[in-house]
N, C-alpha and C positions, 0 to 999 in steps of 0.2 A: 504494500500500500504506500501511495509516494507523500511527497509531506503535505499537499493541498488537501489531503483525506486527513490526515492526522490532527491537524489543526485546529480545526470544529471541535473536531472529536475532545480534546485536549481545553477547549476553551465550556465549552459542556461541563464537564469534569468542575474543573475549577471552579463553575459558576456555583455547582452546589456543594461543593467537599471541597474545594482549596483553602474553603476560608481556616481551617479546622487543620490543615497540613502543616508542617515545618518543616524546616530543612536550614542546615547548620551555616552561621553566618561566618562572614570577616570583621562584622562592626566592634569597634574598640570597646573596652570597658568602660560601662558607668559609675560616674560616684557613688561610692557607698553613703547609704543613707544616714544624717547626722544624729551623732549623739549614738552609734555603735560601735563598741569594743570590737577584741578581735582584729585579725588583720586580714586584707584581702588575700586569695591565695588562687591560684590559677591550675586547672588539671583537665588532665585528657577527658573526651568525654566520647561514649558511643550510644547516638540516636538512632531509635529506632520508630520513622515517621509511620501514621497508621497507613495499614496495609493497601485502603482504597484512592490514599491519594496518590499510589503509583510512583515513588521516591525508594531507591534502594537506602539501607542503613547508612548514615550518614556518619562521621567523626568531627569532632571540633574539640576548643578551648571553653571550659566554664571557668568565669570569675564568682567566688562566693565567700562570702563571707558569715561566722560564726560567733555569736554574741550571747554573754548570758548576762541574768542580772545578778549573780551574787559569785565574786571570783575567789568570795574565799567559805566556803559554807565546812557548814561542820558537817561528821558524819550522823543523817537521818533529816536532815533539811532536803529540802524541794527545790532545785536548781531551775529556773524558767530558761527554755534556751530556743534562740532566733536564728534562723538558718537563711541570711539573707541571698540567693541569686542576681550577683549584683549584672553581671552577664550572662544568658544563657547559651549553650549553644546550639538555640534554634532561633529561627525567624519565619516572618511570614513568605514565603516559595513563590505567591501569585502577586498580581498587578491587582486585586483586589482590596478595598481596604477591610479592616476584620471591626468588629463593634465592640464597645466597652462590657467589662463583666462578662467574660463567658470564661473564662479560665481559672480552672482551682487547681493550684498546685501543694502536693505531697511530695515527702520526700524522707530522708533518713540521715542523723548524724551519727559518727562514730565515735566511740567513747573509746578512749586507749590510757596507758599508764595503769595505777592500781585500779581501776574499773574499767572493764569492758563489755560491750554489747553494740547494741543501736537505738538511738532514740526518734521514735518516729514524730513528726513534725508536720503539721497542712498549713496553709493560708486560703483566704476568705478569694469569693468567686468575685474578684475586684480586679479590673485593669482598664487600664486608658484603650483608648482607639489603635490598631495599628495601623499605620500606612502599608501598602503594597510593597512587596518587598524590603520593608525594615526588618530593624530585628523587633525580637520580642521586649516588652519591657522587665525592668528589675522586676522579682516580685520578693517576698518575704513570704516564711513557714514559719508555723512559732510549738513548741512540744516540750518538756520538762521529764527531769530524771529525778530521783529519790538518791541521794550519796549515801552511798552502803559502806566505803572503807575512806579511810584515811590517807592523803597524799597526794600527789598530784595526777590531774585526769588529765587529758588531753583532747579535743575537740575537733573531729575535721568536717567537712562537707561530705555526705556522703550520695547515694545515686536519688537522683527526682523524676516527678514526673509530670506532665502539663496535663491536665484533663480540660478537653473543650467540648463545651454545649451549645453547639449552634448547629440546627436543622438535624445534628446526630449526634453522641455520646463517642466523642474518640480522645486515645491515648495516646502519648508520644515518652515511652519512659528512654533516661537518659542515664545510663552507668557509667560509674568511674572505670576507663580501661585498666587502669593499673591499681586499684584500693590497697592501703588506705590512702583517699587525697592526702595533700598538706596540711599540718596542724595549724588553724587557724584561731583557737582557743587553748589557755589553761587554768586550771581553777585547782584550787590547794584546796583541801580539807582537811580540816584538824577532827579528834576525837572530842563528843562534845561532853559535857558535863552527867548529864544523862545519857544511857543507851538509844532509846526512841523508837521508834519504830523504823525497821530494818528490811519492810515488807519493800520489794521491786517486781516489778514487770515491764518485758519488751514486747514488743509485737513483730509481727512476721511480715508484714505491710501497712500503709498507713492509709491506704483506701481500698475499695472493691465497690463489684454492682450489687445491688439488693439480690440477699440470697445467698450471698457470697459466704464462705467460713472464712476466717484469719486463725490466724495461730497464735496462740498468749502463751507465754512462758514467765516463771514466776520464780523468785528464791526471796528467803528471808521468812517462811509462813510458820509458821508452826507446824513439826514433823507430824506425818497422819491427819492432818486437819484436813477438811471437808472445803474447798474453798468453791466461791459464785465466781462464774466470769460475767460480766452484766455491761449493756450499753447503753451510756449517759447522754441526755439529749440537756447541755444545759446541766442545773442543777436536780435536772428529774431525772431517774431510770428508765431507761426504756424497757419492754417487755421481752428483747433479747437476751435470754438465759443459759450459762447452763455451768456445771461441775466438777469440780476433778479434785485430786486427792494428792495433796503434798508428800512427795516420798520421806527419805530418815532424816532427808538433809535440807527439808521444807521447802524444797523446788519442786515444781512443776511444768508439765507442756501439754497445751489443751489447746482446744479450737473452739469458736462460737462459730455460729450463724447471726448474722447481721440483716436482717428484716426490715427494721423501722427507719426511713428515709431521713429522719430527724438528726439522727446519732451523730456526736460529733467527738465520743472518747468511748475509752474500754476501762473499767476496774475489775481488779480483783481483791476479793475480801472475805473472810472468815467470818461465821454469824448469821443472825438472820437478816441484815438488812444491811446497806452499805454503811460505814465508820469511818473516819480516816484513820485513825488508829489502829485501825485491824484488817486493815488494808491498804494497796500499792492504784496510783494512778489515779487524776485518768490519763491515757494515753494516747493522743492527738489520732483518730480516725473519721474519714470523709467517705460516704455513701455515691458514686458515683450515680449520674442520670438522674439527677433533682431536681432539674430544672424546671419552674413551671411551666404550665401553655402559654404560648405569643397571645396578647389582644384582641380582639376583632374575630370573637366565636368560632377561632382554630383550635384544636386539638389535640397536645402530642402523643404520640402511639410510640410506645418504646418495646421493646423485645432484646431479650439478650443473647446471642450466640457460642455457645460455650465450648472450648477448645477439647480437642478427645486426646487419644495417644497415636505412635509411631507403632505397629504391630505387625505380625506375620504369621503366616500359617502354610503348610504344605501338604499337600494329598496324600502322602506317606513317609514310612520311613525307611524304607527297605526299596533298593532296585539291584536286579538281578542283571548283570549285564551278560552277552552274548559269550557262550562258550568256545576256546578255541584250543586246537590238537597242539597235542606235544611233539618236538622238534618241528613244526611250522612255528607257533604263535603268531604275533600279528595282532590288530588291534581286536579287540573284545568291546563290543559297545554295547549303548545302551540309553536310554533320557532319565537325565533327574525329573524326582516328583514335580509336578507344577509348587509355584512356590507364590501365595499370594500377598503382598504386600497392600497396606490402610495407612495412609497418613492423614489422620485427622487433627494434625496442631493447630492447624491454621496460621502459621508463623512464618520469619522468613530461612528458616533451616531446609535444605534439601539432605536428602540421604542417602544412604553406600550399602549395600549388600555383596559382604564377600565371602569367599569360604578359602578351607585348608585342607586337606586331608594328610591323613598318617600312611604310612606303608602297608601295603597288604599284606599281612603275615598268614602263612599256609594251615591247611587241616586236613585230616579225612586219614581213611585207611592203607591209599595207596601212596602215601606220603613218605616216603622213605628218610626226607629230612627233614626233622619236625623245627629247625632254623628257617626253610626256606621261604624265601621273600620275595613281591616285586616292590620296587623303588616307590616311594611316592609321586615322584617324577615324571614316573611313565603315563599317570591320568592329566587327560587336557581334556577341554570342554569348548565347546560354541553355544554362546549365550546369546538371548532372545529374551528380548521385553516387548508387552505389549502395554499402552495407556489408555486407562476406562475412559469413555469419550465425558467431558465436559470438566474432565479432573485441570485442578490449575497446571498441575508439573507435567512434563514429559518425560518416559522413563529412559533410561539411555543402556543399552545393553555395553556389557562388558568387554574386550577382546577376547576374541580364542587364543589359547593356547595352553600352556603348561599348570597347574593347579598347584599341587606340590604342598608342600609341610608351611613352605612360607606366605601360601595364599597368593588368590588374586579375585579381582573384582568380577561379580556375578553381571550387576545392576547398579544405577545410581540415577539419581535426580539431584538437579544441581542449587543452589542456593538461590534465594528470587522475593521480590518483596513480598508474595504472596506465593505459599506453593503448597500441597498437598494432591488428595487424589489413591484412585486406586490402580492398583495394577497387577500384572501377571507374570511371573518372571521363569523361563524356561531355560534349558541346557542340554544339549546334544554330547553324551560321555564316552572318551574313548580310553580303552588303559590298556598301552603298547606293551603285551607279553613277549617275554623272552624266547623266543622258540622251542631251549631248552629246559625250558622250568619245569621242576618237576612234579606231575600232575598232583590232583588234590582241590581245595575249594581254598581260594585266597580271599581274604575279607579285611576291607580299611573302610576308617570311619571320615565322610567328609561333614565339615563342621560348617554351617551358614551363621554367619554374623551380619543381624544389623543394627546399625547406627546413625 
């Protein structure tokens, strides 16, 4: 198709889904915003734009900066900590301009020295206008830890993520290529006078869609206790529940389900009702797809599409390949079982199907050398894929030739902003006997790996 077909097509796209796209800019650092500790610090970043706005994963530079308000707290105090993006490394991709308030960013700091973990962090669905092709503006996350030891911690930025709400519900999360960033925080804690309360928890993420589980992890609780994970809208709980049971060492790792659209943190706590005392958090969580309906008796219709696995399956496990006389031999063939491949990620990974096999090592009655062997060597294959029609990837069959103990590749689909799809993966097997081998039933095992 030449580029006068592509063009429409392209300006189409963008008309409804560009606005919601990024793609990693050159634009310089902004000022950190006044009256914030901490220093600026600058690190690799790998974006990954949503899938429909057709941008392969992108790299850049984030400027960010980590601020708290108490740089010297004791152990059992409540550190408040602001994870400013002073630069991100995404921008708006299209000639469109994008509208204020549609962006809520999440994201994660890293705690290092005498305490380690992640502190999750969100900011409010607040932004100025972009222009077409600018970048994105600063924004700010704000999330709080509980100090459990004594000494110095360490603070870095750690990976974010843009969630935008205009006409669709998309993600663009952005990892540190190399973690941990730069330390851009350090905060002392002394031992404080009283013990305090010692209760922590981290979360697994700082947002999801309605319906979603997270993961809570917990220490400091009291061994064997009965602890609530619960979602805080505000200073009310939400009806999000559920339970789990402190091992010897008063840690825990549990999951919720997050339901109610309100939710804007996670506790955990011992008892019947929440306490601060007798429990850790809350811990900064964002309900993606909140947005209400546009004005003017429109309606939005949201649905969510939930990502599966990378799987395989094959019609058997056993093939008998073709018998051949002793002092001729010659190739002995035969087809591998059909081998069915499901890539339901929906992501942008493609993947590899390979295999190895071992030596055929000999059996049977008229075996006179119960050593004798043929090489693993001697099996080669001609591989054959076919791709289920309307699947995003195309499957690429393997070369023929030599199999052996060191493998080679069956099948493979290649890497792509959107790939997945089913397929069919075949192979025609030949295992070059010795002429002289001596008779008997030879048997190796070939191993399919995917990845």
């Amino acid at each position: 198709m030449g580029p006068t077909l592509r063009r429409p097509r392209r300006r189409r796209w963008a008309s409804l889904l560009g606005v919601t796209a990024v793609a990693v800019t050159a634009g310089g650092a902004l000022a950190c915003p006044a009256g914030a500790a901490g220093k600026n610090v600058d690190f690799a970043t790998h974006c990954i734009p949503p899938a429909i706005a057709g941008l392969p994963p992108i790299d850049g530079t984030t400027t960010a900066n980590v601020s708290v308000d108490n740089t010297s707290p004791k152990v059992g105090d409540t550190v408040k900590v602001t994870y400013t993006v002073v630069a991100p490394a995404a921008g708006n991709p299209t000639e469109l301009d994008l509208p204020a308030d549609i962006m809520t960013p999440t994201g994660k700091v890293t705690l290092g020295g005498t305490q380690t973990g992640d502190v999750t962090v969100a900011g409010p669905k607040k932004n100025a206008p972009v222009k077409g092709k600018a970048p994105f503006p600063s924004f700010s996350m704000t999330g709080s830890f509980k100090v459990t030891k004594a000494g110095a911690i360490t603070l870095s930025p750690g990976d974010y993520n843009i969630h935008t709400s205009y006409i669709m519900e998309l993600d663009t999360p952005c990892t540190v290529t190399s973690p941990p960033a730069p330390v851009s925080e350090t905060v002392t804690a002394t031992d404080g006078s009283t013990p305090g309360n010692q209760r922590a928890l981290t979360l697994g993420s700082a947002s999801g869609n309605q319906g979603d589980s997270v993961t809570v992890n917990g220490n400091g609780f009291t061994a064997g206790a009965t602890v609530t994970l619960a979602g805080r809208s505000g200073d009310k709980q939400t009806g999000d529940t559920a339970t789990v049971t402190a091992d010897a060492q008063g840690a825990f790792s549990g999951s919720l389900v997050v339901t109610d659209k309100t939710t804007s943190g996670i506790v955990a706590y011992e008892g019947a009702s929440w306490d601060p005392d007798n429990g850790a958090g809350p811990a900064a969580y964002v309900v993606n797809g909140t947005t209400p309906p546009t004005p003017g008796g429109s309606q939005k219709l949201t649905t969510i599409v939930k990502a599966g696995a990378l799987s395989m399956s094959q019609a058997g496990d056993a093939v008998a390949l073709k018998a051949v006389h002793f002092g001729k031999g010659g190739p002995s063939t035969g087809a591998l079982n059909r081998v069915t491949v499901k890539d339901f990620r929906g992501g942008p990974a493609g993947w590899s199907l390979t295999g190895k096999v071992t030596d055929f090592t000999g059996s049977g009655a008229h075996l006179t050398d119960p050593g004798a062997k043929i090489d693993a060597g001697k099996l080669s294959w001609t591989p054959a894929c076919a791709t289920k029609a309307g699947s995003p990837s195309t499957c690429k069959a393997g070369s023929a030739g030599t199999v052996g103990t060191s493998g080679a590749t069956l099948a493979s689909t290649p890497d792509g902003t959107l790939t997945g799809g089913e397929f069919t993966v075949d192979a025609g097997l030949s295992l070059d006997v010795p002429a002289f081998t001596p008779p008997g039933t030879y048997s190796g095992v070939l191993t399919l790996t995917l990845s």
